[in-house]
Backbone as a ProteinNet text record, in pm:
[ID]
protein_1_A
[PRIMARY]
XXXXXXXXXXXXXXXXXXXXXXXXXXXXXXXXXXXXXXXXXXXXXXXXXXXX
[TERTIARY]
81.7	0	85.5	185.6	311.9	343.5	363.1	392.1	285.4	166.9	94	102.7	148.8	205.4	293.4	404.1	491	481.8	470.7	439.6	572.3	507.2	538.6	552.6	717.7	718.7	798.7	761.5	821.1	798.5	916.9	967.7	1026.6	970.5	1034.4	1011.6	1020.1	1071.6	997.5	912.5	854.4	887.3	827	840.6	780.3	717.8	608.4	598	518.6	468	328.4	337.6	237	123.2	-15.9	-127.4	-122.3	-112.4	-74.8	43.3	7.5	159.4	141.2	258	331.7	363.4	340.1	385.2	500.5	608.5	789	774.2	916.3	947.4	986.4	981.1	1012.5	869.6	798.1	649.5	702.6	637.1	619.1	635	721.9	755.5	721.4	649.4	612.6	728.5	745.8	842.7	825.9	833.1	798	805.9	786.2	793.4	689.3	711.8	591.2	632.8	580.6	593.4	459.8	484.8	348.8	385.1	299.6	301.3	179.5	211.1	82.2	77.3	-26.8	9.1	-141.2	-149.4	-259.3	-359.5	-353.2	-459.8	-474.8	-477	-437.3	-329.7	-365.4	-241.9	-275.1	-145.4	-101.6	-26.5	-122.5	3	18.5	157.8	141.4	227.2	160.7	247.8	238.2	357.5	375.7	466.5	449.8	511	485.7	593.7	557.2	608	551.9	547.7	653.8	752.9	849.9	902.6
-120.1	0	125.8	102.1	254.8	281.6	213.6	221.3	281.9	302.9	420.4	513.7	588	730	746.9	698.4	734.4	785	883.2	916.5	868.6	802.7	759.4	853.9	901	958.6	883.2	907	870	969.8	960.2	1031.4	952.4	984	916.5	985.2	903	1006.6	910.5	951.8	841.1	880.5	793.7	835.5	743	805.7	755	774.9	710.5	742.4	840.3	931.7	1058.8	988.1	1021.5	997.9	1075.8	1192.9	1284.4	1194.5	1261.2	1244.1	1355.9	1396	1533.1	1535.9	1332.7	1310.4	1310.2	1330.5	1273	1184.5	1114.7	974.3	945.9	1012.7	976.6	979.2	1040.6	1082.3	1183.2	1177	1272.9	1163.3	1228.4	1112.3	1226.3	1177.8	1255.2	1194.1	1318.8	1262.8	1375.1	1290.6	1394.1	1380	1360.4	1337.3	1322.7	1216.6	1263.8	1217.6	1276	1278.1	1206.2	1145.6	1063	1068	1091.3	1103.6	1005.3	905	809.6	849	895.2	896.4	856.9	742.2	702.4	708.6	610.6	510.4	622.2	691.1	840.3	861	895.2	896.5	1050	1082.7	1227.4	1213.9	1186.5	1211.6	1312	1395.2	1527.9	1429.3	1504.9	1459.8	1515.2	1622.2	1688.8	1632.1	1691.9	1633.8	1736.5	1657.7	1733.9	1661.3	1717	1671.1	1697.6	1623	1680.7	1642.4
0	0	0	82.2	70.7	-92.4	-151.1	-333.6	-371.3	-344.8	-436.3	-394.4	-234.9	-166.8	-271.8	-330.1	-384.7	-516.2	-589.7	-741.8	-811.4	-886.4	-1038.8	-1149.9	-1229.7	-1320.1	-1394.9	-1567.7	-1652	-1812.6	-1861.4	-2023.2	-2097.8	-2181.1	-2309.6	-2454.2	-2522	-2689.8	-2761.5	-2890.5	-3017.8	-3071.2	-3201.4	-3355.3	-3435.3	-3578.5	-3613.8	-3720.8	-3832.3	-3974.4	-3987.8	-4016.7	-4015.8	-4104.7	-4087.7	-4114.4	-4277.3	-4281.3	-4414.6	-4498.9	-4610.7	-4728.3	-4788.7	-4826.9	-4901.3	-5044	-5066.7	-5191.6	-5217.4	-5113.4	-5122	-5119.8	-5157.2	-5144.4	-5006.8	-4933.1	-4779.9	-4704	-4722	-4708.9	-4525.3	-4453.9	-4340.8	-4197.7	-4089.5	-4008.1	-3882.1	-3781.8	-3677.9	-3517.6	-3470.9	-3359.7	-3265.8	-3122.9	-2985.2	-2912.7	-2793.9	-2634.4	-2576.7	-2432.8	-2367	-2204	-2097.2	-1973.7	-1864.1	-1813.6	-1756.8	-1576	-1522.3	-1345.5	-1335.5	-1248.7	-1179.8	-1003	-977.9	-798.5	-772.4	-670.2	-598.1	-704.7	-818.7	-914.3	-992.6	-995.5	-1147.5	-1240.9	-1348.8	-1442.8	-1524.3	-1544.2	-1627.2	-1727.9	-1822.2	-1952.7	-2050.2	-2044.6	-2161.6	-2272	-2387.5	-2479.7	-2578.9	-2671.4	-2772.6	-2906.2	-3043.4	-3126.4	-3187.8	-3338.3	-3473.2	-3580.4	-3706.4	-3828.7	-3892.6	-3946.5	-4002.6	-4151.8
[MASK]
++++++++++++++++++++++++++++++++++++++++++++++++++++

């Protein structure tokens, strides 16, 4: 029961094949971050990106 007093954080980095195409031969690859806090059965996740 002491382990859920304690908050839980975690980061990390993606990356991904974009929903769009541009019509390159590489087409569009999305990449970003995101940060997550769990404390006492709740979760927080931000998470930003972009299209590149």
């Amino acid at each position: 029961m002491i382990r859920h007093l304690i908050p839980r954080f975690s980061a990390g980095r993606w990356s991904g094949g974009a929903l769009t195409d541009d019509g390159s031969p590489t087409g569009d690859e999305v990449r970003g971050g995101v940060v997550a806090i769990q404390w006492l059965g709740l979760m927080i996740e931000i998470g930003l990106g972009r299209v590149r």
